[in-house]
C-alpha positions in Angstrom: -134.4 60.0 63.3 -131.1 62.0 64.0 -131.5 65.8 62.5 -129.6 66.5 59.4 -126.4 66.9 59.7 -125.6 70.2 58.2 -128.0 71.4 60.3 -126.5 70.4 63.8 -123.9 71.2 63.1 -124.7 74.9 61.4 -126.2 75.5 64.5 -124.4 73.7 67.3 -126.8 71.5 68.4 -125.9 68.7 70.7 -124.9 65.0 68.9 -127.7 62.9 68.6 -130.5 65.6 68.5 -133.8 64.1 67.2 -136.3 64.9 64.9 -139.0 64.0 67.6 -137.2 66.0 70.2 -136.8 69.1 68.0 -140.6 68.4 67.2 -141.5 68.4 70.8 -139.5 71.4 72.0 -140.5 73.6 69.2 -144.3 73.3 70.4 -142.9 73.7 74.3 -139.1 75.6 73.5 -139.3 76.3 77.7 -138.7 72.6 78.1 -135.6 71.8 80.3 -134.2 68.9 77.4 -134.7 71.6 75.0 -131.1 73.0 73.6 -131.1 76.5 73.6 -129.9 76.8 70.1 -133.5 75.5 69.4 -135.3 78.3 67.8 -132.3 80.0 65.6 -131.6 76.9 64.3 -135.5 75.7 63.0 -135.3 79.0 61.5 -132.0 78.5 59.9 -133.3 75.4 58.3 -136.8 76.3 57.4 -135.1 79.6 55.4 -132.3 77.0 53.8 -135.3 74.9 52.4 -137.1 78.3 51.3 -134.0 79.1 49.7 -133.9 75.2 48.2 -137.5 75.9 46.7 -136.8 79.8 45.2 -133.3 78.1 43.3 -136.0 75.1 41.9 -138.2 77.6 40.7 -136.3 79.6 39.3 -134.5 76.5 37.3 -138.0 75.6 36.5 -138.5 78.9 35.1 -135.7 79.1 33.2 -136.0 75.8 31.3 -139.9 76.8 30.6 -138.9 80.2 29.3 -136.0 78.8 27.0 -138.1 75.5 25.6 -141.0 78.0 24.6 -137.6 80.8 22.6 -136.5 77.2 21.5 -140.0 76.5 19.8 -139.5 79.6 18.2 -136.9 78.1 16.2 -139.8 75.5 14.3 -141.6 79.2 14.2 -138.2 80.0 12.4 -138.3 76.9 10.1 -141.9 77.1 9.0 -141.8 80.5 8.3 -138.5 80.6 6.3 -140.0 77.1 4.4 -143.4 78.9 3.3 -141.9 82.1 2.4 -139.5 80.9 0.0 -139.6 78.6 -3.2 -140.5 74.8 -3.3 -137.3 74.1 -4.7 -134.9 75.2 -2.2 -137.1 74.0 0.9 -135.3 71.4 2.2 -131.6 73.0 2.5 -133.3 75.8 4.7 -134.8 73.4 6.7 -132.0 71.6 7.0 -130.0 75.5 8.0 -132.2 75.7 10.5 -132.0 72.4 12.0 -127.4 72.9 12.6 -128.7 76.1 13.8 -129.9 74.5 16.7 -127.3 71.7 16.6 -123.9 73.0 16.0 -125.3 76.4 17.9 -125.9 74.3 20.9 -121.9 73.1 20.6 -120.7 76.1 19.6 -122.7 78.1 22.8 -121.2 75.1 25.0 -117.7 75.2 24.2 -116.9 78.7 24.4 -119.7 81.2 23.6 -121.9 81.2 27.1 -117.6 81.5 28.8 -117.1 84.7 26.4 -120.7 85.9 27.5 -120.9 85.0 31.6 -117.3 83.9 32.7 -115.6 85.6 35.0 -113.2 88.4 33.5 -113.5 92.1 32.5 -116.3 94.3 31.0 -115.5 93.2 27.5 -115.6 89.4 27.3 -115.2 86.3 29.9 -112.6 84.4 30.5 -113.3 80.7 32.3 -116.3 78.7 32.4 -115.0 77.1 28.7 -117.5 74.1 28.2 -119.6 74.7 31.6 -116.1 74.3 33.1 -116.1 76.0 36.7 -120.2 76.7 36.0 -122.1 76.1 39.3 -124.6 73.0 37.9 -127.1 74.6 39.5 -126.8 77.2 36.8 -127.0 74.8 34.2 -130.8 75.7 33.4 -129.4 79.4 32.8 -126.8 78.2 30.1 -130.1 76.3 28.4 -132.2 79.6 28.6 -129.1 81.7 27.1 -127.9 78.9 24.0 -131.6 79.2 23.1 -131.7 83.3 22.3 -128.0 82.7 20.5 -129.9 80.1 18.2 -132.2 82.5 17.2 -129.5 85.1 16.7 -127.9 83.0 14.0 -131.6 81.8 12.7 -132.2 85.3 11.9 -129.7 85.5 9.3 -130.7 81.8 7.6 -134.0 83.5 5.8 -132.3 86.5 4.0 -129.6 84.6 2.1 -131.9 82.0 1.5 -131.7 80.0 -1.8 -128.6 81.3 -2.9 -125.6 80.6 0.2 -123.9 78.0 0.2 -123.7 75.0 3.1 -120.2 76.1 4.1 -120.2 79.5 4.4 -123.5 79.3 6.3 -121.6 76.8 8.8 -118.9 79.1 9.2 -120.4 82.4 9.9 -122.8 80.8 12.2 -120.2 79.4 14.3 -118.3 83.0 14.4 -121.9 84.7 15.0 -122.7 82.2 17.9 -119.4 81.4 19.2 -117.5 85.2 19.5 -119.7 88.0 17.8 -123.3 87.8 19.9 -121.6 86.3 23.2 -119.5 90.1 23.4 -122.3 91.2 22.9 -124.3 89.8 25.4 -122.0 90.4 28.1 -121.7 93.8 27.4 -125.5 94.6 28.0 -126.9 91.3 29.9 -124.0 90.9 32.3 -124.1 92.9 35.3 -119.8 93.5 35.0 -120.7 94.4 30.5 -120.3 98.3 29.8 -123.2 98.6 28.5 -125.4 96.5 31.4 -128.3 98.1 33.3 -127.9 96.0 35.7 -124.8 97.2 37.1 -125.5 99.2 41.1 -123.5 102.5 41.4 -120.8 102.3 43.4 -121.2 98.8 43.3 -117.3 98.1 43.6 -117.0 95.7 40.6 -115.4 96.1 37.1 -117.5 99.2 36.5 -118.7 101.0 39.4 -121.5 102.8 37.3 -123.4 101.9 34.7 -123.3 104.4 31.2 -124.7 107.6 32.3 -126.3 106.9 35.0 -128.7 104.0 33.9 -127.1 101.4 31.5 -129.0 100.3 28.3 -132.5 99.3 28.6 -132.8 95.5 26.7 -134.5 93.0 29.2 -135.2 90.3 26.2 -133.5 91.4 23.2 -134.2 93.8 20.8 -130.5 94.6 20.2 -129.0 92.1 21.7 -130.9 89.3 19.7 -132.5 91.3 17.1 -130.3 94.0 15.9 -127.1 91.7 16.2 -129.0 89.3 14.0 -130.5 92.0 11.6 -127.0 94.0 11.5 -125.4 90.4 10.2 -128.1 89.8 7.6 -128.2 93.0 6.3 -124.3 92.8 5.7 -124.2 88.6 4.1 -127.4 90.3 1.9 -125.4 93.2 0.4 -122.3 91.2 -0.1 -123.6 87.9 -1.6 -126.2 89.8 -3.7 -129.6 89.3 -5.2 -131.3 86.1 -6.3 -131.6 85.9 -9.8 -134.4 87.3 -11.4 -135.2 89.8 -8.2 -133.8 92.7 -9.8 -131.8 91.4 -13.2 -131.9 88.9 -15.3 -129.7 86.1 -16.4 -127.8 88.4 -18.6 -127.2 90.4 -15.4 -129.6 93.2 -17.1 -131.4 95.7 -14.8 -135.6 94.8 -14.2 -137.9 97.5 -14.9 -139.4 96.4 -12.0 -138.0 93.8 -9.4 -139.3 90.1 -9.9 -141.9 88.4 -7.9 -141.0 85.6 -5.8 -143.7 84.8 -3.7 -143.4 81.9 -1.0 -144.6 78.8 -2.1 -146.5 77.9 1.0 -149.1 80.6 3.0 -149.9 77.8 5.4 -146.1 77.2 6.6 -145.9 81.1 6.9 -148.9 81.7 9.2 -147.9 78.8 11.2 -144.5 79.9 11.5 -145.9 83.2 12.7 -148.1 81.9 15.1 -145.6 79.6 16.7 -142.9 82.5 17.0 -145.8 84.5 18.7 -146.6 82.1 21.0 -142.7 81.6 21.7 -142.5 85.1 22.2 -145.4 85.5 24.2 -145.4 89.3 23.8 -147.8 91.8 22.8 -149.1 92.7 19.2 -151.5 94.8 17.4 -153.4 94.2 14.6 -155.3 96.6 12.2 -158.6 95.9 9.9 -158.4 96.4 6.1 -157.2 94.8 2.9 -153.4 94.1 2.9 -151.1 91.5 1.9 -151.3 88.6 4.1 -147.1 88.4 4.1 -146.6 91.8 5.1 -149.1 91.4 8.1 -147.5 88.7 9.1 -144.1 90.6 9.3 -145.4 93.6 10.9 -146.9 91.5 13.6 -143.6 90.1 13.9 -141.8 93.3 13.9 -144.1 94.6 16.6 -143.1 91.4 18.7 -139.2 92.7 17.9 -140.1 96.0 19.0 -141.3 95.7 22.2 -139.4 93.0 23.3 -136.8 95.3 24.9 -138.9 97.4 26.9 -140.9 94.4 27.8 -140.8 94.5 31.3 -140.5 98.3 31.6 -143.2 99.9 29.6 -146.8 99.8 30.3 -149.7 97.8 28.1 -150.6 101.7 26.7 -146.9 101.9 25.5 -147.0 98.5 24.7 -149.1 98.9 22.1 -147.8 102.2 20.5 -144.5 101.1 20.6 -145.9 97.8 18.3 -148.2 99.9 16.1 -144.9 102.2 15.2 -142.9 98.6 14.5 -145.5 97.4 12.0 -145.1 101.2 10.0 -140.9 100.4 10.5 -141.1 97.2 9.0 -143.5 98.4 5.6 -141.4 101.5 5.4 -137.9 99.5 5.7 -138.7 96.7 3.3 -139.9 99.3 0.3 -136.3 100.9 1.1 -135.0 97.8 0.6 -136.8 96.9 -2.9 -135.8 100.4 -3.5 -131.6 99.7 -2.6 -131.7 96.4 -4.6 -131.3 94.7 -1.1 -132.5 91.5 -1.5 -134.3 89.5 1.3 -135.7 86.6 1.0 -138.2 86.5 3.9 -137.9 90.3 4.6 -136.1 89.6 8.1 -133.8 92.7 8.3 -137.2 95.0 8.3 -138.0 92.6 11.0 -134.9 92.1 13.1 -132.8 94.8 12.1 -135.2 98.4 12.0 -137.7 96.9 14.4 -134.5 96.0 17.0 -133.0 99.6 16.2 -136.8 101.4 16.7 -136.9 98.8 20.6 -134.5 100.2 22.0 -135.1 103.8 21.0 -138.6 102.7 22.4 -137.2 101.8 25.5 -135.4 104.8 25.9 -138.3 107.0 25.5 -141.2 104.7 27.1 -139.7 103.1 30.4 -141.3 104.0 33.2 -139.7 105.1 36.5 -141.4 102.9 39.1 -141.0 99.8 36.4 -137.4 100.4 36.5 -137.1 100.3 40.0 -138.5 97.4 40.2 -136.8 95.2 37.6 -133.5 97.7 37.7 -133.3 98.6 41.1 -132.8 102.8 39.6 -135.5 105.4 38.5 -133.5 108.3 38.4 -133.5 108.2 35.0 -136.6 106.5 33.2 -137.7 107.4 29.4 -137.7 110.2 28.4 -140.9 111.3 27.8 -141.1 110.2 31.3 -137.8 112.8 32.5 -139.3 115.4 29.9 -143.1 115.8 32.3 -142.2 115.3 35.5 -138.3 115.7 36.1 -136.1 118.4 34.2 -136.0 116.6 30.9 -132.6 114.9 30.8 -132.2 112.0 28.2 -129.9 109.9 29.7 -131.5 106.6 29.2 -132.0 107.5 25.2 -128.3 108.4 25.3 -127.4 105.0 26.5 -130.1 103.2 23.9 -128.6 105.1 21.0 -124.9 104.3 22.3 -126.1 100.8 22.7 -127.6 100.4 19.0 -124.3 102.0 17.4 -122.3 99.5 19.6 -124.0 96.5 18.3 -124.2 97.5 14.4 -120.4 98.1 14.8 -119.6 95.5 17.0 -121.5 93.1 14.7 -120.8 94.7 10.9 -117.3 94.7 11.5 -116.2 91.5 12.5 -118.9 89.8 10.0 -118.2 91.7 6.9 -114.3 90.8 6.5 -115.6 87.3 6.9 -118.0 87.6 4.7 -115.7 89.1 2.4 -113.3 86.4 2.5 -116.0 83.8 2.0 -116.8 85.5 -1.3 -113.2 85.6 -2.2 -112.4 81.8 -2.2 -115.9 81.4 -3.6 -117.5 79.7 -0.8 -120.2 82.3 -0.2 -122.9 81.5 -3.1 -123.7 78.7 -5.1 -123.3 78.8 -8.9 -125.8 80.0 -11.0 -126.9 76.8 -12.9 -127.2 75.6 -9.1 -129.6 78.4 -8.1 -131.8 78.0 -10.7 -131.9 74.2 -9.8 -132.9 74.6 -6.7 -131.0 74.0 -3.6 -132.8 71.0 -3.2 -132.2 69.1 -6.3 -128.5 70.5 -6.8 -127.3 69.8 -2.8 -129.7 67.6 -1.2 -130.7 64.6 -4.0 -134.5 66.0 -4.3 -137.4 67.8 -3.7 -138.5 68.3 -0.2 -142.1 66.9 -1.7 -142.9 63.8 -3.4 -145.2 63.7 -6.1 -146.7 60.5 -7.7 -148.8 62.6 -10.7 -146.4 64.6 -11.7 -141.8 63.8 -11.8 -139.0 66.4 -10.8 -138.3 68.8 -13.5 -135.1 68.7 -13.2 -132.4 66.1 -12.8 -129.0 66.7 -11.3 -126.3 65.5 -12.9 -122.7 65.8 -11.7 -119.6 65.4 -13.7 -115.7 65.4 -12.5 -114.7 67.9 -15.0 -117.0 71.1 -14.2 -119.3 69.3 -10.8 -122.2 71.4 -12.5 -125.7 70.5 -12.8 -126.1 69.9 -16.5 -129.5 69.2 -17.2 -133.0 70.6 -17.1 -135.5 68.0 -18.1 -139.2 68.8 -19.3 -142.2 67.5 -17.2 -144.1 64.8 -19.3 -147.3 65.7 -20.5 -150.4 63.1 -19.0 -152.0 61.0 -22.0 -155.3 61.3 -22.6 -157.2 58.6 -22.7 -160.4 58.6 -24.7 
């Protein structure tokens, strides 16, 4: 068998060189039919096929990594299903499903080009529809569309049973296709402004990264989290409460804010429990009485929290860092009761305080030798870090807190003129008769559930003149048969 061509010819060996004889004359190379470019060249090809099998692991990695962030996305589902009511189950499930769909066309077509392209520190340039991509970078486009999923998943929950379909399609095809790729490339690229990644003096778009370091976010808190959070915190405030949560129909101030409990525990600790395990992060638990909903959400927020430091804060940091997240999220959602902010799965103390307190983390807990190792600097580590055994300087902090205004800006201000305009032309929420309905029964023909004792109580009834539901009909009462 003739050797490989690339191979002879990478190393000038003669035409016609065998397998056998390269077999025999790397056992004796002091053979006279042995071609001096023997050696070099076995070791050429044996450190091309080691560079074959590091580019197949890595791909293997990457496709792991992103199907377990992409099962996070059923976590997503079950979670926003249980924690809302029965009657609006199916049009979230449905949300989260074109999250993952028209996400995955939208990331495609122009969002991973905006966020990896070639270009300047602010946005990409080529790479439109994989366009120019290297396919063996394919698996990295995978890995990326399923974090921008999640981004846009994030803001599903909170304006749950009351946005409509078309305003939901719209802002998560801006939020996906423009606002979280900027922001991506900004801190994940090594050419973004923001990027930790970037080597001093490295001769590219920015010789050095922001003072000194670069921000700190190896999995997301702010990129992922906080960009999500910031958005759903912004469509919340502008589309308004469900009715009931704080007012009435008569649009009269509650004494206190109405109860809307979840319909399904089961779906919520499921949820949990498969965004966990998609996370695969650290968490921290406590003993005592509390409600089961809000330990659910501080585990999650925990998860939020340390997910930016991930890779550069000890287990010991790891779980301070997650204890602190669980007080964020409780303190953060009674603001939010207390603001008339209403969420309906509580995902902005989640996403958007837990994202804001990870990256502050990460600027106060990284450790030195940690960032060596993943960012090739430990000049400037956390601070607390700086504070004992260098002369105190903050200059990883500085870059976190620049970071976390960056994206809050970045994000509130391209989403809230949309969301704006969305309210203006009246796409934004559904009408009231349709709210009280149910999602369900007003957009999707019917309950999620089927019941055989018991019918729907209520029946959806469209007209041309005001396309209104106009009827609420009473369950019938079972006969009793003596």
């Amino acid at each position: 068998m003739l050797l490989a061509e690339p191979y002879a010819t990478k190393c000038f060996l003669p035409a016609g060189t065998t397998a056998a004889q390269l077999s025999t004359c790397l056992l004796n190379p002091t053979a006279t039919n042995c071609p001096g470019q023997l050696l070099p060249c076995m070791f050429d090809a044996i450190a091309l096929k080691f560079t074959d099998l590091e580019l197949s692991i890595d791909s293997f990695f990457l496709v792991t990594s992103g199907a377990l962030v992409f099962l996070m996305q059923a976590g997503f589902a079950m979670l926003c299903a249980g924690s809302i009511r029965e009657k609006n189950v199916r049009n979230i499930l449905l949300k989260n499903m074109l999250d993952a769909a028209v996400g995955a066309i939208v990331y495609f077509l122009i969002g991973f080009a905006f966020a990896y392209g070639d270009g300047g520190v602010f946005i990409g340039s080529n790479q439109f529809a994989l366009g120019m991509l290297d396919p063996k970078l394919y698996a990295t486009w995978f890995f990326q569309w399923a974090f921008a999923a999640t981004a846009a998943t994030i803001v599903a929950g909170t304006v749950a049973e009351r946005c409509k379909m078309e305003a939901y399609i719209c802002y998560s095809v801006f939020l996906t296709g423009f606002v979280y790729p900027v922001i991506t490339r900004a801190v994940w690229d090594s050419r973004g402004w923001l990027s930790a990644f970037v080597s001093a003096g490295s001769g590219g778009p920015q010789n050095y990264p922001l003072f000194g370091v670069g921000m700190v976010d190896f999995a997301g808190s702010g990129v992922v989290h906080l960009t999500g959070g910031t958005v759903a915190l912004v469509a919340a405030i502008i589309l308004g409460p469900r009715i009931g949560r704080f007012t009435d129909e008569n649009g009269k101030k509650l004494k206190t804010p109405g109860d809307m409990p979840g319909h399904s525990v089961s779906l919520q600790v499921l949820g949990t429990f498969l965004l966990w395990f998609g996370w695969y992060g650290w968490i921290l638990s406590e003993e005592g009485v509390f409600d089961l909903t809000a330990v659910m959400n501080g585990a999650l927020g925990g998860l939020v929290a340390i997910t930016a430091g991930t890779a550069t804060v000890y287990p010991w940091a790891a779980v301070v860092i997650g204890l602190i997240g669980g007080c964020v999220y409780i303190g953060f959602s009674n603001l939010l009761i207390k603001l008339q902010i209403d969420d309906a799965v509580d995902a902005i103390p989640v996403h958007f305080a837990n994202g804001i307190w990870g990256c502050i983390a990460a600027g106060l807990f990284s450790a030195p030798e940690l960032m060596a190792t993943v960012y090739g600097k430990s000049q400037y580590a956390g601070w607390f870090y700086q504070w004992v055994y260098e002369d105190g300087r903050a200059n990883l902090l500085y870059a976190e807190a620049i970071g976390v205004i960056y994206i809050i800006g970045w994000s509130a201000g391209l989403m809230t003129p949309l969301f704006l305009l969305l309210k203006m032309l009246n796409l934004f929420r559904v009408d009231p008769e349709e709210e009280e309905a149910g999602l369900d029964v007003s957009h999707h023909g019917g309950s999620a559930y089927s019941r055989s004792a018991l019918t729907s109580s209520f029946v959806a009834r469209r007209t041309s003149a005001d396309n209104l539901v106009k009827s609420v009909v009473d369950e019938p009462k079972d006969e009793v048969v003596v």
